[in-house]
N, C-alpha and C positions, 0 to 999 in steps of 0.2 A: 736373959741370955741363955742361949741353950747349951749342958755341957756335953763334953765330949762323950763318946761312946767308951764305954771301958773295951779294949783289945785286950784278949784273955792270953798270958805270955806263951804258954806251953800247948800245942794241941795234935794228936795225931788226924791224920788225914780223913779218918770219917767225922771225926768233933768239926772239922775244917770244914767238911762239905754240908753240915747240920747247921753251920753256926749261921747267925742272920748278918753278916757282913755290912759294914755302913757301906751306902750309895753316896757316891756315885762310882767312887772306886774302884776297881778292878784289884783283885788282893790275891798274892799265893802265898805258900805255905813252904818254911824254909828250913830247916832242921828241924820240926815242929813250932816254928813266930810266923804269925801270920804277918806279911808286908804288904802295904800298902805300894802300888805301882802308880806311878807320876802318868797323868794323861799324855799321846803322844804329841810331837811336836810337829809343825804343818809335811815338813821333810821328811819324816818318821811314818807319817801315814799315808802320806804318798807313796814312797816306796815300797809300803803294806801293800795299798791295793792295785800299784803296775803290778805287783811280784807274785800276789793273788790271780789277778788277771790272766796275764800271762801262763800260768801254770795251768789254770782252769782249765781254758782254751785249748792247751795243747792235750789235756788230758781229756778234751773232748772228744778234738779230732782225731784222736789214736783210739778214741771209744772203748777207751780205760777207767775199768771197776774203781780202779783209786781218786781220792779227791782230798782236794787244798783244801784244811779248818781253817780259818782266824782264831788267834787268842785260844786255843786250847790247852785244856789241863792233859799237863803229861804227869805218869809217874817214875819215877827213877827207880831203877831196879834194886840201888843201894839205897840203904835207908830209907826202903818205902813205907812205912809206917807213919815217918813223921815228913815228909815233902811231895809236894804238890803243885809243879814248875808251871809257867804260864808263857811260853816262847810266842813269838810272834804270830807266826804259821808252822803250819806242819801240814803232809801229807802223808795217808794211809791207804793202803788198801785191802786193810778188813774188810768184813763183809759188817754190814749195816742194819744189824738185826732187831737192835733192843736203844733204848737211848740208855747213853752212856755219860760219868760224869767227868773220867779220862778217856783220853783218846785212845785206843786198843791199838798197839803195832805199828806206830808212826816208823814209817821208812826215810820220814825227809823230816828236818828240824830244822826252823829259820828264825835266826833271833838281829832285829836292827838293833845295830849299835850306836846310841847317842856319847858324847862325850860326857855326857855326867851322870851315865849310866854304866859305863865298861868291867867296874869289878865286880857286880849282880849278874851282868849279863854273862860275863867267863864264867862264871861261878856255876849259873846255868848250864851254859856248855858242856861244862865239866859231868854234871848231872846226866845230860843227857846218852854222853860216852858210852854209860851202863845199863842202856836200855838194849837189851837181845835183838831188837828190831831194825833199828836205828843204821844205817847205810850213811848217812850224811847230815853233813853239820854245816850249814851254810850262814856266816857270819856278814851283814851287809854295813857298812859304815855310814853313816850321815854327814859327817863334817866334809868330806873327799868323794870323790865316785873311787869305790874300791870294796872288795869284798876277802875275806876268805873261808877257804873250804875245806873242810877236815872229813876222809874218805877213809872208813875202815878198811881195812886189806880182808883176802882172798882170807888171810889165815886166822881173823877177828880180829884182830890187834888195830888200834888206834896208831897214826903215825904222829912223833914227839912234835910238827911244827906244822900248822895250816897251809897250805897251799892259798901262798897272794894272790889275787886279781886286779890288777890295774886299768886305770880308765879302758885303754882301747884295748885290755881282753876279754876274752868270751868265758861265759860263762856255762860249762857243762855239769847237768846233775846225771850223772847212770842211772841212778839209782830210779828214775824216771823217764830217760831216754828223752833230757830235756835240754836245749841248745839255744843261749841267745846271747847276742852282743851283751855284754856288763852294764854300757850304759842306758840300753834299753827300759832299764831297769828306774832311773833317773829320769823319765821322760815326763815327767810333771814337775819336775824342781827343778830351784834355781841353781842349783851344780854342774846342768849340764851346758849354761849359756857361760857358764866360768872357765 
């Protein structure tokens, strides 16, 4: 029998990106503990790649410098030494010069919400708040078709409570100049024949 890989408890963020992580895993880095992140669920990645899609597309045809990641490393601008967040998607519109092992200047952050993932996933949220870059925080649920959205103001500041989206509202990002039905979003699962 084969044992486990020893997980080293403490690591700042370049030990994290040196380290040989066990496969198959997907692993970020959380006050300096690396966590193991649970593969997604059929609803979970579906929603990844309508919302992928979707974003790509429209950032096509607007023949916009910026582009939708999957699964990208972001780093929080607090305590970035020791974390190394792994949000669902995110878009950028850095310029694309060098490969990089965080994502540089995400404008848009998207994290699905599973129900047995919600207090990792706030937690994330939370993190991503303090990136300078950071215009929008878009929260999608899995259990319900609903989302929300957390929109920095004119004056930086974060507002205390997400803006809800329910099944038949629309969903607008500015921060992309991106508009689409909410459920559009759902158009592979089975939430939307509920």
């Amino acid at each position: 029998m084969n044992a486990l890989p020893k997980i080293p408890y403490h690591m700042t963020v370049a030990e994290f990106l040196a380290w040989d992580a066990p496969a198959p895993l997907l692993w970020q880095l959380v006050d300096g503990e690396p966590q193991a992140m649970a593969p997604a669920s059929r609803t979970h990645g579906a929603i990844q790649g309508e919302l992928c899609s979707l974003i790509r597309n429209h950032l096509d045809q607007r023949d916009s410098s910026c582009s939708v990641i999957i699964t990208p490393g972001v780093i929080p601008h607090v305590q970035s030494e020791t974390n190394f967040r792994i949000p669902d998607l995110a878009v950028t519109c850095a310029p694309y010069e060098t490969e990089e092992s965080a994502l540089t200047d995400p404008v848009l952050v998207i994290e699905i919400l599973s129900p047995s993932n919600q207090a990792e996933t706030w937690a994330n949220v939370w993190t991503y708040t303090t990136i300078p870059s950071v215009m929008e925080i878009l929260v999608v649920r899995t259990a319900v078709i609903g989302a929300e959205l957390l929109r920095r103001g004119p004056d930086g500041s974060w507002p205390n409570k997400p803006q809800v989206l329910e099944r038949s509202g629309m969903l607008s990002l500015e921060s992309i100049g991106f508009q689409v039905p909410l459920a559009a979003l759902y158009r592979t699962t089975r939430l939307l024949n509920h």
